[in-house]
N, CA, C and O atoms as a GROMACS GRO file, in nm:
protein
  384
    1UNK      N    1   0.086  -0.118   0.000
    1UNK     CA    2   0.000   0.000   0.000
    1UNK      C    3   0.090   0.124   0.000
    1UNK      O    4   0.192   0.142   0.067
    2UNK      N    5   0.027   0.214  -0.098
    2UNK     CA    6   0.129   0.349  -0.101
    2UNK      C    7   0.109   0.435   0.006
    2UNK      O    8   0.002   0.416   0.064
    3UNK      N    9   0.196   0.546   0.060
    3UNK     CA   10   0.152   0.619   0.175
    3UNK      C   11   0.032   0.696   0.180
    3UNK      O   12  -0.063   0.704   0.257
    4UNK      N   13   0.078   0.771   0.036
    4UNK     CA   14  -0.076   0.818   0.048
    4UNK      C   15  -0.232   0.781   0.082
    4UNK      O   16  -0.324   0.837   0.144
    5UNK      N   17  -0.214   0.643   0.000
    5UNK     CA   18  -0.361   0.581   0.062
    5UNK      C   19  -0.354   0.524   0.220
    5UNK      O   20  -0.441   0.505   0.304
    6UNK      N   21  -0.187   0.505   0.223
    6UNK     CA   22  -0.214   0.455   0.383
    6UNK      C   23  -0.274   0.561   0.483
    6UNK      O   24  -0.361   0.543   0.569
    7UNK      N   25  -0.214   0.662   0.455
    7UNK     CA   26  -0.223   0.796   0.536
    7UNK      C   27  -0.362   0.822   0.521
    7UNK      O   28  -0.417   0.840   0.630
    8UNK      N   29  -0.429   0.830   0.432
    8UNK     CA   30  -0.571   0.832   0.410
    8UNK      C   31  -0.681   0.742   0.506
    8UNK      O   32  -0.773   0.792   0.570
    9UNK      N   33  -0.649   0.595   0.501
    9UNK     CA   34  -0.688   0.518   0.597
    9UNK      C   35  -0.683   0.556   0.741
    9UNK      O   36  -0.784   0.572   0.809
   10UNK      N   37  -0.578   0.568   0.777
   10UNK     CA   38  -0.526   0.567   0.901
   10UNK      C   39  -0.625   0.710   0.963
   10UNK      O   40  -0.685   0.710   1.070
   11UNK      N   41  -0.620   0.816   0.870
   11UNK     CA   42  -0.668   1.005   0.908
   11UNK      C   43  -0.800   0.955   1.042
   11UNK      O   44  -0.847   0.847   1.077
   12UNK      N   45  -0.818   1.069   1.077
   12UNK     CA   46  -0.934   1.092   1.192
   12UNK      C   47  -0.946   1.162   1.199
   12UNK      O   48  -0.844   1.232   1.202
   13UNK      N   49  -1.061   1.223   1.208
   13UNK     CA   50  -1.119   1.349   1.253
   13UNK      C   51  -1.247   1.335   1.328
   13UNK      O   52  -1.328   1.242   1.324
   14UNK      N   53  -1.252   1.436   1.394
   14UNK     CA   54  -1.366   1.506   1.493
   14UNK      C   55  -1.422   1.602   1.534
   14UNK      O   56  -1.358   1.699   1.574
   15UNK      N   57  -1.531   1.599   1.535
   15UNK     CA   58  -1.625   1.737   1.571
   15UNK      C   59  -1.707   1.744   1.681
   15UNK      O   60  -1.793   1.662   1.712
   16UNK      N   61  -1.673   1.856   1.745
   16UNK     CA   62  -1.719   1.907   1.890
   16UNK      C   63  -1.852   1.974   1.901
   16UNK      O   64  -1.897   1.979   1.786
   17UNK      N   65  -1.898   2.003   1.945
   17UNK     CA   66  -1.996   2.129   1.942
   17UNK      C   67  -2.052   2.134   2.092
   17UNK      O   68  -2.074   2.030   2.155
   18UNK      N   69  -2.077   2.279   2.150
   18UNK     CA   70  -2.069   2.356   2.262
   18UNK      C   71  -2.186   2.442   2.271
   18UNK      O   72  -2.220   2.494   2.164
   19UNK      N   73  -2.232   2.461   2.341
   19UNK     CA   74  -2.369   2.541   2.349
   19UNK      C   75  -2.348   2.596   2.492
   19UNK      O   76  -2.277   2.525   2.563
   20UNK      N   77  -2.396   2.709   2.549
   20UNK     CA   78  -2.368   2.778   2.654
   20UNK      C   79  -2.384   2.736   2.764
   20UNK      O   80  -2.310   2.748   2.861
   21UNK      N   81  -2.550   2.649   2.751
   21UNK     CA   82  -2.614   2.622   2.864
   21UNK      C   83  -2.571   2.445   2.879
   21UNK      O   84  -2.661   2.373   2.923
   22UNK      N   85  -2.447   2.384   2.844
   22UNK     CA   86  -2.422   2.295   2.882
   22UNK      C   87  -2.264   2.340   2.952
   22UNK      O   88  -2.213   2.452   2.950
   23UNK      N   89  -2.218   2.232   3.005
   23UNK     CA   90  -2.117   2.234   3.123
   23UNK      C   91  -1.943   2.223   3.012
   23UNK      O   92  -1.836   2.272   3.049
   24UNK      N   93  -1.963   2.155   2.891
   24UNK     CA   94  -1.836   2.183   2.819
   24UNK      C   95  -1.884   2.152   2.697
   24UNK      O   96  -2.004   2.128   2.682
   25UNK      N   97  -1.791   2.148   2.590
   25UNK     CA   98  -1.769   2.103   2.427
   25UNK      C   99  -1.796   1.948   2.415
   25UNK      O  100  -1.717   1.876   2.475
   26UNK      N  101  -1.884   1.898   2.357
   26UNK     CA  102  -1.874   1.789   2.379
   26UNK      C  103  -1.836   1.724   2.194
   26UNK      O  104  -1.798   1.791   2.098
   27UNK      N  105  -1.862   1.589   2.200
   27UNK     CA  106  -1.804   1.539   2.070
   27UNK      C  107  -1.942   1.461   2.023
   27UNK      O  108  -2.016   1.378   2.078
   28UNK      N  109  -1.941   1.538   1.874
   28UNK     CA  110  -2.074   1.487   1.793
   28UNK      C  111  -2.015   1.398   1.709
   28UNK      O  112  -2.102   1.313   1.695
   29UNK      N  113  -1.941   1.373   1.659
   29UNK     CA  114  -1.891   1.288   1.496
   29UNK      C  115  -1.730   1.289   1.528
   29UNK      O  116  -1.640   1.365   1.563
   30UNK      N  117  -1.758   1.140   1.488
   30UNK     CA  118  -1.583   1.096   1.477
   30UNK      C  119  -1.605   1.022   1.363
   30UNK      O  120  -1.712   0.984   1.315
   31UNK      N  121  -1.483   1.004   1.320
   31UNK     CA  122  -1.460   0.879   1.182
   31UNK      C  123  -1.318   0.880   1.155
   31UNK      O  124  -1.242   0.961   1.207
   32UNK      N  125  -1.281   0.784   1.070
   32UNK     CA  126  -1.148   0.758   1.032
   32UNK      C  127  -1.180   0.711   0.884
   32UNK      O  128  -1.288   0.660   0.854
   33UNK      N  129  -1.070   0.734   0.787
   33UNK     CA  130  -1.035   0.706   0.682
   33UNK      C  131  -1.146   0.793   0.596
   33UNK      O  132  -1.129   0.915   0.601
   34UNK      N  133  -1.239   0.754   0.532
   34UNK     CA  134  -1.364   0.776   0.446
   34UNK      C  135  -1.427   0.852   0.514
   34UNK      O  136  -1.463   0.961   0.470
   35UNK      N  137  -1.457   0.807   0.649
   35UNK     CA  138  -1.549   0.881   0.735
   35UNK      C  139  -1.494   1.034   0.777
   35UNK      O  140  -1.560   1.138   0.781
   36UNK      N  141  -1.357   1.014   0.806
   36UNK     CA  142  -1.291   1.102   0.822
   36UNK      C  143  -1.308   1.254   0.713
   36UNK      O  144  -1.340   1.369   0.744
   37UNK      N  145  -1.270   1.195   0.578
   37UNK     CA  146  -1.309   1.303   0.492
   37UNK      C  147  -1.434   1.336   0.455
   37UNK      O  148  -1.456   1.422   0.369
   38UNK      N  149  -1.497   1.290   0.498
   38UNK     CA  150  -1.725   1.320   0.465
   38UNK      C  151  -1.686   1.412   0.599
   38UNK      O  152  -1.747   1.517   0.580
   39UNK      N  153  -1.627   1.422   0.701
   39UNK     CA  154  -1.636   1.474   0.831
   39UNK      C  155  -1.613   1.627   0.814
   39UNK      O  156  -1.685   1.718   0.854
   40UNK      N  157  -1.482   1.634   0.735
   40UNK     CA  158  -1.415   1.759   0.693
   40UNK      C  159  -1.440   1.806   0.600
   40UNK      O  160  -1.431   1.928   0.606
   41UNK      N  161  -1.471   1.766   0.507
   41UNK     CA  162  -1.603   1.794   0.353
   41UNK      C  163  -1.670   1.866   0.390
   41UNK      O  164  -1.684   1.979   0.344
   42UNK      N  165  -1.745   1.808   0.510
   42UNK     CA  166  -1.881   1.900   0.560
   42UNK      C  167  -1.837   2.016   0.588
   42UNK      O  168  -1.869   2.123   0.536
   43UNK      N  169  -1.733   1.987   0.708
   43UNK     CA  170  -1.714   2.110   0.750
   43UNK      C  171  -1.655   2.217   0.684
   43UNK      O  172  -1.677   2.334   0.712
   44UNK      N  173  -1.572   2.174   0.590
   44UNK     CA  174  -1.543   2.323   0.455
   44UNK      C  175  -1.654   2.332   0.407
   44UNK      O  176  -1.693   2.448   0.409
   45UNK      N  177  -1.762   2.223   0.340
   45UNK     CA  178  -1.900   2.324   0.289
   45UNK      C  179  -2.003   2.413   0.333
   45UNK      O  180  -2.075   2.488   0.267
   46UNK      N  181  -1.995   2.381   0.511
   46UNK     CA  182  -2.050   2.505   0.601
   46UNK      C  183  -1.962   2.582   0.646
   46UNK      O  184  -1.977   2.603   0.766
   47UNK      N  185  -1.834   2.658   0.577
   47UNK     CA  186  -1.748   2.741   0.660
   47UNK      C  187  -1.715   2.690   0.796
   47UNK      O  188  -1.704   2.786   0.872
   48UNK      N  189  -1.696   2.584   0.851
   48UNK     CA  190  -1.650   2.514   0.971
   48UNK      C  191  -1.544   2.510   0.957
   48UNK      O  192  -1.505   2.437   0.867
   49UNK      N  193  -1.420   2.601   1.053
   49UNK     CA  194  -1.327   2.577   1.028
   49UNK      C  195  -1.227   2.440   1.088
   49UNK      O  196  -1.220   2.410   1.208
   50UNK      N  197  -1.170   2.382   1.001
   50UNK     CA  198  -1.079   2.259   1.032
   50UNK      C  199  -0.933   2.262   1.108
   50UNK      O  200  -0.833   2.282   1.039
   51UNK      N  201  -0.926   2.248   1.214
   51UNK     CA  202  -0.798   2.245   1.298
   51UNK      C  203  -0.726   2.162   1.318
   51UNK      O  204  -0.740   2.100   1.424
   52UNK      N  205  -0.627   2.128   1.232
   52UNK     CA  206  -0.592   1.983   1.236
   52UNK      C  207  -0.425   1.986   1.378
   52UNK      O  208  -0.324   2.056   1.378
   53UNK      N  209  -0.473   1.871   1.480
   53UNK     CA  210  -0.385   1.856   1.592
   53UNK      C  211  -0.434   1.708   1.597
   53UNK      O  212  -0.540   1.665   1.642
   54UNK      N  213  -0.291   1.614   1.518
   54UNK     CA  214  -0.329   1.493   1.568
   54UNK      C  215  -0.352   1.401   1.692
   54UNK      O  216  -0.425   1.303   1.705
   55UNK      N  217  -0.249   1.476   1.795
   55UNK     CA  218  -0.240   1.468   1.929
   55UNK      C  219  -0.371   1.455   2.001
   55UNK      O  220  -0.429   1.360   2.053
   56UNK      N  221  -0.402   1.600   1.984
   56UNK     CA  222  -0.568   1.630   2.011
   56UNK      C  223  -0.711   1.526   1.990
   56UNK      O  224  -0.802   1.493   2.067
   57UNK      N  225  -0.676   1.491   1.833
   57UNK     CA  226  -0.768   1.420   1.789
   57UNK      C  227  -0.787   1.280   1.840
   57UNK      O  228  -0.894   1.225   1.866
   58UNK      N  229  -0.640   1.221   1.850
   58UNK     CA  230  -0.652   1.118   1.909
   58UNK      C  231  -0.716   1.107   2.020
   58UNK      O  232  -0.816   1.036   2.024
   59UNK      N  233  -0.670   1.171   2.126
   59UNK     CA  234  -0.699   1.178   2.267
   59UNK      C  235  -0.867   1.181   2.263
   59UNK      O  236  -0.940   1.099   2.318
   60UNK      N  237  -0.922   1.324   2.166
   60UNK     CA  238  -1.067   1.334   2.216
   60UNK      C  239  -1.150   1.218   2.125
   60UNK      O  240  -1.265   1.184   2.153
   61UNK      N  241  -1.078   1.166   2.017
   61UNK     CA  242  -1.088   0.997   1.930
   61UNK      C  243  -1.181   0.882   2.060
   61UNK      O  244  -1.286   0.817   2.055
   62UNK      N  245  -1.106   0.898   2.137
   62UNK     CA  246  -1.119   0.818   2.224
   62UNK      C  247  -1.252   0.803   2.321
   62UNK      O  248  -1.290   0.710   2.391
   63UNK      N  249  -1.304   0.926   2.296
   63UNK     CA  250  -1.441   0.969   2.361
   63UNK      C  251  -1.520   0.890   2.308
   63UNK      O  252  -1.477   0.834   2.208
   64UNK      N  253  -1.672   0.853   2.357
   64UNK     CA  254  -1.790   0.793   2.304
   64UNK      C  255  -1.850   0.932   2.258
   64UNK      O  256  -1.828   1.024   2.336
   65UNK      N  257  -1.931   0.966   2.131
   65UNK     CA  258  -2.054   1.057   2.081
   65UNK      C  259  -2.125   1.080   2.178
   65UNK      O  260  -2.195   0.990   2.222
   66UNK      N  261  -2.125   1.220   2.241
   66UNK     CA  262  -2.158   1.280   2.313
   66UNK      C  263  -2.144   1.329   2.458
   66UNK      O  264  -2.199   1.387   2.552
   67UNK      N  265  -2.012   1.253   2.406
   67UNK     CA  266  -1.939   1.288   2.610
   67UNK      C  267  -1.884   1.409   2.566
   67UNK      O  268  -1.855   1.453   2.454
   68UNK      N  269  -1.875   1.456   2.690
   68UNK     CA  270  -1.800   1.591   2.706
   68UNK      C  271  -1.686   1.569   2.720
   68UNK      O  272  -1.642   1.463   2.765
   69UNK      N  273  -1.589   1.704   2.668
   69UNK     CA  274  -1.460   1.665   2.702
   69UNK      C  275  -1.406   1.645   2.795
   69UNK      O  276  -1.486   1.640   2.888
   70UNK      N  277  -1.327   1.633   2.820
   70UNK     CA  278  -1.236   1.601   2.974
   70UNK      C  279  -1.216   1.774   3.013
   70UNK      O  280  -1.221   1.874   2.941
   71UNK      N  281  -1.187   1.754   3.179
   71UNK     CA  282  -1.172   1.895   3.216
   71UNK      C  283  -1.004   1.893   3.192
   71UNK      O  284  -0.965   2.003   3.232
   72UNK      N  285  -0.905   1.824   3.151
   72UNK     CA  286  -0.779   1.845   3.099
   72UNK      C  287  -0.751   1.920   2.965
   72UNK      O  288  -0.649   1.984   2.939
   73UNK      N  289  -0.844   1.906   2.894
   73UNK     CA  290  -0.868   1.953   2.764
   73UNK      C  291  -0.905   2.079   2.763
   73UNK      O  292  -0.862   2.153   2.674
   74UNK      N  293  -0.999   2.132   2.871
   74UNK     CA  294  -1.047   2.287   2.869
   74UNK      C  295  -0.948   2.388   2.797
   74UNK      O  296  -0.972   2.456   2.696
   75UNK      N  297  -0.848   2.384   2.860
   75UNK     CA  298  -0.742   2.497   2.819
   75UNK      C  299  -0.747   2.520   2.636
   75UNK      O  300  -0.787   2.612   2.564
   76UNK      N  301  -0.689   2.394   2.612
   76UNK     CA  302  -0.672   2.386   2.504
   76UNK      C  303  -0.751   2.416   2.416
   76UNK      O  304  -0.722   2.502   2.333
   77UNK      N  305  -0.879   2.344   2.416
   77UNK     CA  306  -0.993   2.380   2.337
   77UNK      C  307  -1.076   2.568   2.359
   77UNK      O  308  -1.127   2.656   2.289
   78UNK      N  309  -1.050   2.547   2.461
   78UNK     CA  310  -1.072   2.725   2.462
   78UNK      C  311  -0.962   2.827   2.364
   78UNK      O  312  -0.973   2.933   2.302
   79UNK      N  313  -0.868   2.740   2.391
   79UNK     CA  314  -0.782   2.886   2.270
   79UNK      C  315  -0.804   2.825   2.157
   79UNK      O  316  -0.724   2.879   2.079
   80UNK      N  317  -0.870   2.735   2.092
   80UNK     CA  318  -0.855   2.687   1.984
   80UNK      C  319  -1.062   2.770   1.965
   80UNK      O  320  -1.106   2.818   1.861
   81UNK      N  321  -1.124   2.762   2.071
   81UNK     CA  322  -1.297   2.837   2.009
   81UNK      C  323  -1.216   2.955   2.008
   81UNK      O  324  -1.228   2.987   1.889
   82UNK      N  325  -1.142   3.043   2.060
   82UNK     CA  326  -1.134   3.149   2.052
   82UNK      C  327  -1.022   3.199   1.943
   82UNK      O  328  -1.019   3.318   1.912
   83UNK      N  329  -0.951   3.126   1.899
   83UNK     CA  330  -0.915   3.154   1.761
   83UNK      C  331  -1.001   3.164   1.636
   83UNK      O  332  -0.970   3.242   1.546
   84UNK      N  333  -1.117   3.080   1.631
   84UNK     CA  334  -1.176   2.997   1.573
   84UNK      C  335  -1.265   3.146   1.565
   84UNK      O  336  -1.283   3.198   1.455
   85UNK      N  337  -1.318   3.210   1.693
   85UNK     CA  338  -1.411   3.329   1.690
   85UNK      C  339  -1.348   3.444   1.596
   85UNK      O  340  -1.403   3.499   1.501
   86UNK      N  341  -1.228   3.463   1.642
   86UNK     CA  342  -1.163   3.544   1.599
   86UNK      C  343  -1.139   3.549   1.414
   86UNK      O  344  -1.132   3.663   1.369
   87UNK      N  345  -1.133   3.485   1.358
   87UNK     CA  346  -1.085   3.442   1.267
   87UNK      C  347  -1.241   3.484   1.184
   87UNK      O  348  -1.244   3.535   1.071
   88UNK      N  349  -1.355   3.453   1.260
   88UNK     CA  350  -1.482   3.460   1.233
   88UNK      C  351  -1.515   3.641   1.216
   88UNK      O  352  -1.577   3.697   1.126
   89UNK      N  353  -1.463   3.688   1.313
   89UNK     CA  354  -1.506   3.830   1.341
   89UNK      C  355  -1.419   3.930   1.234
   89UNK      O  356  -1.449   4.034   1.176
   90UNK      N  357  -1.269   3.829   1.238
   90UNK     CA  358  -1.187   3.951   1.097
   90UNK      C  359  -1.256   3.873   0.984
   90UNK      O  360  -1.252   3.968   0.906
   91UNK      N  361  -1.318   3.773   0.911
   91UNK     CA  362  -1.353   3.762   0.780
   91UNK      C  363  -1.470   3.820   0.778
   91UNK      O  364  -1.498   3.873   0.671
   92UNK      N  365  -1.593   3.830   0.911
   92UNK     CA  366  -1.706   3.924   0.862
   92UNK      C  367  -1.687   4.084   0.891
   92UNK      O  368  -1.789   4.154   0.899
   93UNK      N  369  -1.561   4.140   0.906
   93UNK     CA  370  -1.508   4.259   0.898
   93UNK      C  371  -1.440   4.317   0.744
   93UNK      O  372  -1.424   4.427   0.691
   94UNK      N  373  -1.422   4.218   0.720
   94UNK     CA  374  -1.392   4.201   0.536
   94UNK      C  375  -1.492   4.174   0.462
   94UNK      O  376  -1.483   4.209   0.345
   95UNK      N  377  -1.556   4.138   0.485
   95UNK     CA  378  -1.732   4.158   0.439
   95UNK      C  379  -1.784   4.263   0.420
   95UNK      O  380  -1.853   4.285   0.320
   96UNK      N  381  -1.757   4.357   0.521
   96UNK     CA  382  -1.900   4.420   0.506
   96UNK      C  383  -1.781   4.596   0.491
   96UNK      O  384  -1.834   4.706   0.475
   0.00000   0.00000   0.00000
């Protein structure tokens, strides 16, 4: 098998989502390989931006759909929504 397709197989990704009136970020969708890219597909066709930290992924990989993250993770994932905002607020400043 060539790397590329290996590397393809092997990929993971995951998606969080956070709402105010719950206690943290929790994890909606995981997948690997195929699943992996329908995951990130999506999320470039709704402007979702993609943060790729394999470290990360693994670790929150490991979660069941719909647990919350770990309170070890807080830090991290907070500078990563708040980049994420940011990034949001200078492209609709270039908008308008």
């Amino acid at each position: 098998m060539d790397r590329k397709k290996n590397k393809i197989i092997n990929k993971k990704a995951i998606a969080l989502n956070y709402k105010k009136d719950e206690i943290a970020p929790k994890l909606v969708s995981k997948g690997k390989g195929k699943d992996a890219k329908k995951i990130i597909d999506m999320a470039n066709e709704n402007s979702i931006p993609v943060i790729t930290d394999s470290n990360l992924t693994d670790t929150i990989y490991q979660l069941e759909i719909n647990d919350y993250i770990p309170q070890e993770l807080y830090e991290i994932i907070a500078a990563i929504y708040s980049y994420v905002m940011k990034k949001r607020e200078i492209k609709n400043e270039e908008e308008n």
